[in-house]
C-alpha positions, 0 to 999 in steps of 0.5 A: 535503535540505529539501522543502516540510512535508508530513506522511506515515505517519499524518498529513499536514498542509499542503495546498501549492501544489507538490502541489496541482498534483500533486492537481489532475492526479489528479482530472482525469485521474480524471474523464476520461469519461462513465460509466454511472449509475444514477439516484443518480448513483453508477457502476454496481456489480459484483455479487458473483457478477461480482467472484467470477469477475474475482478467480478469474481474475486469482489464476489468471493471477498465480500463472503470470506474476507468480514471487513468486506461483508458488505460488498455482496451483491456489488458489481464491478464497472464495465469499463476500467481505467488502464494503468502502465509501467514506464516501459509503456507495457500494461500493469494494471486495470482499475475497477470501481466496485458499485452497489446500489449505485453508490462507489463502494470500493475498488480493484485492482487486476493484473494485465500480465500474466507474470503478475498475480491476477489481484494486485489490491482491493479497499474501500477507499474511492479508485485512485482515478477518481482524482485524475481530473485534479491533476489536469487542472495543473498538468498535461496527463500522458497516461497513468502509471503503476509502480506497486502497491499504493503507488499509483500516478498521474505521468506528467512528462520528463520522469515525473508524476503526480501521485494520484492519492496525495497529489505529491510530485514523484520521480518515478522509475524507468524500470519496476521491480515486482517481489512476486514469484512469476511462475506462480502468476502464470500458474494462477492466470493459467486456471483463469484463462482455460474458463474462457473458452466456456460459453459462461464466459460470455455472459456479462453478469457471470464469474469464473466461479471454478477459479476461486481460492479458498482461505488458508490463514487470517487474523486481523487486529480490531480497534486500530484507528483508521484516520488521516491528518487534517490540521492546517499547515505552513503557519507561522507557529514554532513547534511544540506550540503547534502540536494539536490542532492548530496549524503546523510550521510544516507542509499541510500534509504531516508525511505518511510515515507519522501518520502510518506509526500514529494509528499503531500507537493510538491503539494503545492509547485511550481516547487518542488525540490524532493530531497530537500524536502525529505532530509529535511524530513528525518532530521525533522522527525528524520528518522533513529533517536532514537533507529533504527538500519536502517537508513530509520525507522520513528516513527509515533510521529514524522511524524506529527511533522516533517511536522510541523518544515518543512518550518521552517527547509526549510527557515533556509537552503535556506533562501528562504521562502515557501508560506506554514506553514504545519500542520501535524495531525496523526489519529490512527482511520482512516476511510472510511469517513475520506479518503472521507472527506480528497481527496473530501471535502478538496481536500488535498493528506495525508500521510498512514502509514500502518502495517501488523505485531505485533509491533517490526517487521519490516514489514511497509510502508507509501504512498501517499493517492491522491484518492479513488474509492469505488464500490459496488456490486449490487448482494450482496451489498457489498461495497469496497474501494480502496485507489489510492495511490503513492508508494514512490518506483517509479516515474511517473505513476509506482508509482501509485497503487491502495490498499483495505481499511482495507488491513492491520493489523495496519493504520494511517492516517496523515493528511495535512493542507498549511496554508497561 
């Protein structure tokens, strides 16, 4: 099935009219009410002590409501926590490493504005900081950026950054964009902020306890693989000699949209050959194909169709038959339903290609949606969604994170449908 060309995984080249509706609606809704300012004109900060303790409790809170994170109790959170920018040099985000019995278990991510809601992410994978001391080896590191949900960045000077999880070279933009109602936000910061006026508030080892949501929705999807690539690659082999575990002709790193729509479809598969399956994606999606400079760029046209010719593709190299035809459907208009509708109703995993920059830049990533928690804050009654999705940079449980529903500038969904 043909979409309008829109380029994901790590670039996204033409700003279209079916989708600058989608862009236009995010930022409306994303401007919606006044919010407090200091005299720059930037929305008020939080200050580290406040996010220390909105990150405290909400570790607490999802280690006894979210069953993928049951073994979080009893975890603390890091004094100290890494600070991440926006490029207009305001402060995004505050990254803590979540600890139990000494060991990294997790991290969190916690808002630094009040027009952004107080969690932004959370998962069981290392806290994207932890490889900032690779990139120096190379580079001279200003300061460390986010751009939206995964999307987080080493700056290396001249618009360009390193990202901290794949270690790729990004463009990243001047300006970022948020789908997230921002009244919403600062209603929820607004429940937050009141408790600090409490002597509790003082106390290190103590939560904000009056501030904590209560589980509204949840489904999730057992038995989707968590894994990442790990042949080698710029071999001289010819595609489909390759396929498996040799070497790849391509880059070492296989591009995360096949490996995102690998785990959907080895889910249906028995005893699924990892490599193979994403060697063979990367081919029927043409990964690295049409104009890409970088070897791991997928369109977004491409990424329904490439799901479609898979088991075709599959059955002409193995001679082996699959017991699935895949039909794959991209949906530019994503919504909170629809994740709903897809993980609880169809209980089918699907592939999430998210963006957090103008078309061009290189600065998208795709995963694996297998579930999603949605909690609502009794208090002011704001409802949030986060997306419990497999990373693609990881195997096994690194590789599960959780990401807030609208965490981007840019979102398409595609869907997955085994026939037979």
């Amino acid at each position: 099935m043909k979409n309008p060309p829109m380029v994901d995984d790590l670039r996204w080249k033409f700003l279209l009219a079916v989708l600058l509706g989608l862009l236009m609606v995010g930022v409306t809704a994303g401007s919606a009410g006044a919010l407090p300012q200091d005299s720059s004109g930037i929305p008020v900060g939080i200050t580290p002590q406040t996010a220390e303790k909105v990150a405290l409790t909400y570790v607490e809170w999802i280690s006894k409501n979210i069953p993928l994170y049951k073994a979080w109790e009893g975890s603390r959170v890091s004094k100290i926590p890494k600070i991440y920018y926006l490029p207009d040099g305001s402060k995004a985000a505050y990254e803590f490493t979540i600890l139990k019995n000494g060991k990294i278990v997790g991290y969190i991510m916690i808002s630094a504005r009040e027009d952004l809601p107080p969690v932004l992410e959370f998962g069981k994978s290392k806290p994207p900081s932890m490889n900032i001391e690779k990139v120096k080896v190379k580079y001279r590191v200003k300061r460390l950026l986010y751009l939206g949900a995964l999307l987080y960045a080493a700056d290396i000077g001249n618009e360009k950054a390193v990202h901290l999880r794949d270690m790729r070279i990004m463009e990243y933009p001047q300006k970022v964009t948020f789908n997230v109602d921002r009244k919403a936000a600062e209603a929820s910061w607004m429940s937050i902020l009141k408790e600090t006026n409490k002597d509790v508030f003082l106390k290190s080892d103590v939560g904000i306890h009056s501030s904590t949501p209560v589980v509204s929705d949840w489904g999730y999807i057992w038995g989707v693989p968590s894994w990442t690539s790990e042949d080698a690659g710029n071999a001289n082999i010819p595609y489909p000699d390759n396929v498996g575990d040799l070497p790849d002709p391509w880059d070492t790193w296989d591009g995360c949209t096949p490996i995102a729509a690998s785990m959907v479809i080895g889910y249906y598969i028995s005893y699924p050959d990892k490599e193979s399956i994403i060697d063979i994606l990367h081919h029927t999606m043409n990964t690295g194909g049409h104009w890409y400079t970088n070897p791991w760029e997928t369109a977004i046209q491409d990424v329904d169709d490439g799901i479609d010719n898979f088991a075709e593709e599959y059955h002409r190299i193995s001679r082996q038959t699959i017991p699935h035809d895949f039909d794959g459907s991209n949906d530019y208009y994503v919504s909170m339903d629809d994740v709903k509708r897809q993980i609880k109703t169809y209980g089918r995993p699907f592939v999430l290609s998210i963006n957090g920059g103008p078309y061009g830049l290189t600065t998208g990533h795709s995963v694996a949606v297998v579930g999603f928690t949605e909690w609502k804050n009794l208090e002011d009654g704001v409802t949030w969604m986060y997306l419990t999705i497999h990373n693609t940079w990881y195997n096994g449980d690194e590789g599960v994170d959780s990401i807030l529903f609208g965490d981007w500038r840019i979102a398409v969904a595609t869907y997955v449908t085994a026939n037979g």
